[in-house]
C-alpha positions, 0 to 999 in steps of 0.5 A, a space after each residue: 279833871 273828866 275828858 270833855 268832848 267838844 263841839 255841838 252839845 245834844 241835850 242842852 237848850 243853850 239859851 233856856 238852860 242859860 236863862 235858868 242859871 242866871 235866874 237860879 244860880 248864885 254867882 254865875 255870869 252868861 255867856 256859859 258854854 256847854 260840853 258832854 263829859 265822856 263815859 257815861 252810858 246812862 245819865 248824861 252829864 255837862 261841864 259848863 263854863 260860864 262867862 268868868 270862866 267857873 266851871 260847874 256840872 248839869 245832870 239830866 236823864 237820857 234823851 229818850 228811852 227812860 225806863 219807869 223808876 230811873 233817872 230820877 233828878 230830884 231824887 238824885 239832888 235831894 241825896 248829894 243835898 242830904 249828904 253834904 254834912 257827912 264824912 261821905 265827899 260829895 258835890 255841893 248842890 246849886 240846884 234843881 230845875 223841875 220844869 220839862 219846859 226848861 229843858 225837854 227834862 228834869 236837871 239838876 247843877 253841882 259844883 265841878 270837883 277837881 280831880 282824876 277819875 280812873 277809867 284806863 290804865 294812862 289814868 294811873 300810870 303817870 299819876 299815882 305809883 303803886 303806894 298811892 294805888 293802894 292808898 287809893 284802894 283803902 280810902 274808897 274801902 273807908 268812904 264806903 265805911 263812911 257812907 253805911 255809917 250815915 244816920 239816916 234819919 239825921 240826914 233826913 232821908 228816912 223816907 228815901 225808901 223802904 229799909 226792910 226786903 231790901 235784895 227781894 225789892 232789888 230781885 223785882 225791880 231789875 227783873 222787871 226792868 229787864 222785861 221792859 228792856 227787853 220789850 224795847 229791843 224788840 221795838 227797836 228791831 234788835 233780837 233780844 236773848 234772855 241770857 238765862 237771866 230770868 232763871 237766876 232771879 228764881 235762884 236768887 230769889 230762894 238764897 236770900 240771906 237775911 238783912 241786918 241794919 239797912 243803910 244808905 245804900 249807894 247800888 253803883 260804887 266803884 272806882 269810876 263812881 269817884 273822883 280822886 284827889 291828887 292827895 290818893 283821897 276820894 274828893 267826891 262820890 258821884 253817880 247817886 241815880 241807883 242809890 236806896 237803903 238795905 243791905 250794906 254788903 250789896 254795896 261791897 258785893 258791886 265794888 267786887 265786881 267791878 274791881 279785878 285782880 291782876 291775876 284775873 285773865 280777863 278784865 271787861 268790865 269797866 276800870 278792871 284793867 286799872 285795879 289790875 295795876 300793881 299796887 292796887 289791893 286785891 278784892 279779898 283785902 278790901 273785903 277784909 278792910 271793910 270787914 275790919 273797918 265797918 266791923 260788920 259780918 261779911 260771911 254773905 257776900 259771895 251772895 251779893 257778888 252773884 246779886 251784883 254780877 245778875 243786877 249789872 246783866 240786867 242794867 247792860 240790858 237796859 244801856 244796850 235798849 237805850 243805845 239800840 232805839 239811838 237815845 244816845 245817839 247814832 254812836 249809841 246805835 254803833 256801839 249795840 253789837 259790844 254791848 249785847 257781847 257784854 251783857 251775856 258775858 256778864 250773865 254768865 259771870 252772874 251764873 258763875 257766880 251763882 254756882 259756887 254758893 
């Protein structure tokens, strides 16, 4: 179960929102409770706890500060929706509200999935010994075997997006939301640098390899994206925000960047210090599982661990726009210096990364 964080909850009209699910909502009973979830730095998500005491999850969009395109709610439902029958664990859906009067903000509930999500080494440690780990490493490999093997149009999320140009959409997306990002630093107050984040997308954009079969593409995957079971197994994906069709392997290429080996000398990424853990298998052997399970061609994916490291810069941008102009709160605003640190040391993993093709 996620760490709660007590007390006065921002981002929530109690009484509308309350309203809402007992209207909306099969089997739920007021008064309901509210309580931010720690972790996140960009939608923000509540357990609430009604009157019997059942549990469930509310997801809406930050408090101010959205940038065009992102943090979508339907969007978001309509893909958990769709993925429910799939071999791919997801929440159950148990609604969306569209109305901005309910809530200052689209949002959408789910059931509360039982389980560990793995931040920090004191997820682990007392929990799942090394064989668990590496059993953990291989089924989050599988799951996402199992998510690029979905049916698109079986599922009915066809016309989620374009399948076609799918890392020369990405390439202009992010760009451009980086541009935005920027713009809004300046606003705010807060010098902005560019990281040489602008002539990357130019490298990039001239090293496209070519796309195979698009699939759902989920864009965020990675170990603190799931929650795991008590049996090793992932018991639900979450965080769908980023999610698109395209290049399967761009989903690899994020889970390598966010997962480090424990020869690695610095962790800084969110979860590194955790897949660093003896046990957990090295970033060559899940691509090889991938590799092996999917039986797909992995040869491109160094391109897509330089995407994934470019694209991850230029989202910290955004998380660090956010925190400056205080859409996450005064805390936010405390936490900018860190950020802006990350997000040029993660540029320079991307140019890194960009050198060795």
């Amino acid at each position: 179960m996620p760490d709660v964080v007590p007390g006065e909850v921002v981002g929530v009209d109690a009484a509308k929102v309350g309203d809402w699910l007992v209207e909306h909502v099969d089997d739920v009973r007021p008064p309901f409770t509210y309580e931010l979830i720690a972790g996140g730095r960009s939608n923000l998500t509540y357990r609430v706890t009604d009157g019997s005491g059942q549990p469930f999850v509310l997801r809406r969009p930050p408090l101010s500060h959205v940038l065009s395109s992102a943090h979508d709610m339907g969007r978001e439902h309509r893909i958990i929706s769709a993925l429910r029958d799939t071999a791919v664990p997801v929440p159950t859906t148990l609604g969306l509200c569209t109305d901005e009067v309910v809530n200052g903000a689209p949002f959408y509930v789910m059931e509360f999935v039982d389980g560990s999500i793995l931040r920090v080494p004191s997820d682990v440690d007392a929990r799942f010994d090394e064989s668990q780990r590496a059993s953990i490493g291989r089924d989050l490999v599988d799951v996402l075997v199992d998510l690029h093997a979905v049916d698109i149009d079986a599922v009915g999320l066809g016309d989620l997006a374009r399948r076609d140009g799918y890392v020369e959409r990405q390439l202009k997306r992010w760009e451009g939301q980086f541009r935005q990002s920027q713009a809004q630093q300046a606003e705010a107050g807060r010098p902005a640098g560019d990281h040489g984040i602008g002539e990357m997308h130019d490298r990039l954009a001239a090293l496209v390899p070519a796309q195979g079969p698009a699939s759902i593409v989920h864009a965020d995957y990675r170990l603190d994206n799931a929650m795991i079971g008590d049996d090793t197994r992932v018991a639900a994906v979450l965080d769908w925000e980023l999610c698109t069709l395209g290049d399967p392997l761009a989903d690899l290429g994020t889970l390598i960047v966010y997962w480090h080996d424990a020869a690695d000398a610095v962790a800084g990424l969110t979860a590194a210090s955790v897949t660093a853990l003896a046990g957990f298998p090295t970033r060559a052997e899940l691509a090889a599982r991938y590799a092996e399970q999917s039986g797909r061609d992995v040869s491109s994916l160094p391109y897509f661990v330089a995407f994934a490291n470019w694209r991850l810069a230029c989202i910290l941008d955004g998380v660090l726009a956010r925190h400056a102009a205080g859409a996450m709160g005064e805390e936010g605003r405390r936490s900018a210096d860190g950020l802006a640190a990350l997000v040029g040391a993660t540029a320079d993993r991307a140019r890194a990364a960009l050198d060795e093709l």
